[in-house]
Steps between C-alpha positions, in 0.01 A plus 500: 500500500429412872390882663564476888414872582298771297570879492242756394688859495296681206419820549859568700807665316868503553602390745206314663464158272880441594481602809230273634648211228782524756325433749282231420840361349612497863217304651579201231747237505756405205357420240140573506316746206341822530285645266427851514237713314567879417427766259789763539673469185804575650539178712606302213828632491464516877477147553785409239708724745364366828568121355903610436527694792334239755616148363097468440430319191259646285316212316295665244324838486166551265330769420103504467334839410581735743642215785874374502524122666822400659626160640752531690646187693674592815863412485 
C-alpha cells in the first residue's frame, strides 16, 4: 500500500487521534492514504465511525500490542 502521509497520535485519547486525522485529512487531496498510529483503544470504533460519518474510506486497521494502525484514504 502506497502511504502518502504518516500520523503519530499515541499517547492522545478521545477525541484527539480523530481530531487531528481530520485535519491532516484536509491538507490531502482525493485519493491519497494516511496512516495513523495510536494506542487509545477506543479509536477503533472511532475511526469506523469517522469513515461513515465523513465519506473517508477506512482501508484497513491493525492492531500491534498496545498501537492501533489506520489507513485511511481521503475520499
Amino acid at each position: 500500500m502506497n502511504i502518502d502521509k504518516e500520523l503519530d497520535t499515541r499517547g492522545l485519547n478521545c477525541p484527539l487521534p480523530i481530531l487531528r486525522t481530520k485535519k491532516s485529512l484536509s491538507d490531502m487531496t482525493t485519493g491519497q492514504v494516511l496512516k495513523v498510529t495510536a494506542t487509545d483503544p477506543g479509536s477503533v470504533k472511532d475511526f469506523q465511525a469517522f469513515a461513515r460519518q465523513t465519506g473517508n474510506e477506512l482501508l484497513s486497521s491493525e492492531s500491534a500490542g498496545n498501537e492501533f494502525i489506520f489507513y485511511m484514504k481521503k475520499k
